[in-house]
N, C-alpha and C positions, 0 to 999 in steps of 0.2 A: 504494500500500500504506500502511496505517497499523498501527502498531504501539502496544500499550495495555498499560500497567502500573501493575497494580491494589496496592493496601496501603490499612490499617487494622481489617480483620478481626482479629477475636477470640474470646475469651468473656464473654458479661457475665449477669448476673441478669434476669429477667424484670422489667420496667420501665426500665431501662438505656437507655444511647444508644450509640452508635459512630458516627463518622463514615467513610465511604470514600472514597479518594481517586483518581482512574484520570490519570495522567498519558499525553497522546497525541504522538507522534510521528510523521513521514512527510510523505505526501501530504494536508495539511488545506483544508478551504474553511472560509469562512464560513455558506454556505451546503450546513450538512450536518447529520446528528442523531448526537448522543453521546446513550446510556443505560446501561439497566443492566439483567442479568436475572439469573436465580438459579435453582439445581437446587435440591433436597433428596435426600435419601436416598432411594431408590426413585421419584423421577419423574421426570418428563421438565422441561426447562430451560422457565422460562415469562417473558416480559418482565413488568418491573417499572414502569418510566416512561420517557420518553426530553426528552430539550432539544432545542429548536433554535438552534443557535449563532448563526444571525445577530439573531434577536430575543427569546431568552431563551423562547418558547414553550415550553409541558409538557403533557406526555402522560401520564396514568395510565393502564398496562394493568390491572393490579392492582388494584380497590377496596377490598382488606383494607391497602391501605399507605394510603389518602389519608389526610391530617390528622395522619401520623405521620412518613412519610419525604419530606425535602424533595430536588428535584434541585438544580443550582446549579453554576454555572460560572467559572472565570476564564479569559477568553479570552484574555490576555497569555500565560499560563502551559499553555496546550493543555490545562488540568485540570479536572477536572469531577466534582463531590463529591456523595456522597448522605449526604447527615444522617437517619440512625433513630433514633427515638426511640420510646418507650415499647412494647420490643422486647418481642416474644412468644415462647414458646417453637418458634411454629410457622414465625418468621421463620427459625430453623434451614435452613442453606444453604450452596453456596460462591456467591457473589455474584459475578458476571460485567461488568467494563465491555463496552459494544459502538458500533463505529460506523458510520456509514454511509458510501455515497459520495455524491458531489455531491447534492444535494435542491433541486431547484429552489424557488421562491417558491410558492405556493397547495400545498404539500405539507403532511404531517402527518409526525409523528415516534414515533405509536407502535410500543412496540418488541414488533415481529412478526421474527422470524429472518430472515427473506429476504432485509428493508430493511436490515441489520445486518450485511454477513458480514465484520467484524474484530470477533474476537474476541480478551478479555486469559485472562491464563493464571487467572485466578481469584483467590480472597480468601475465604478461609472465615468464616462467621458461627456463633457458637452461644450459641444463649439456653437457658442453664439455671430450670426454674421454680425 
């Protein structure tokens, strides 16, 4: 089991930054994917990017995030941070850590629900224009 707890959500202006932080606990490998995914109002939860802890590997699921939201890790600290930057109004969400279990070597870490089932309790985002 792993357990995930998410902070740094807010509200900020349209062009704004926030950073997230998901601290993990439990059963960890190095070989496993921490991400992140995010609701909005009215739809269904969608992955965003995912790491891979043993070689810093990244996944964009999301092509409206690339160039703007970085993944990023410290593996001392089980923590694992997404930096948004120049936030839209449509980034509007509650933002989800998630992880995986073991991943072997020639894997991938995009974040698809199935590959992910610990889920954190959330961290709301909201970009005002």
């Amino acid at each position: 089991q792993v357990q995930l707890v998410e902070s740094g959500g807010g509200s900020v202006q349209a062009g704004g930054s926030l950073r997230l932080s998901c601290v993990a606990s439990g059963t960890m490998y190095r070989r496993m994917c921490m991400g992140w995914f995010r609701q909005a109002p009215g739809k269904e939860r969608e992955g965003v990017v995912g790491i891979y802890r043993y070689d810093n590997s990244t996944y964009y699921e999301d092509e409206s995030v690339k160039g703007r939201f970085t993944i990023s890790q410290d593996d001392a600290k089980n923590t694992v941070y997404l930096q948004m930057n120049s936030l839209k109004p449509e980034d509007t969400a509650m933002y989800y850590c998630a992880a995986s279990k073991y991943r072997g070597s020639g894997s991938n870490c995009y974040p698809t629900s199935p590959g992910y089932p610990y889920l954190g309790q959330g961290t709301q985002v909201t970009v005002s224009s």
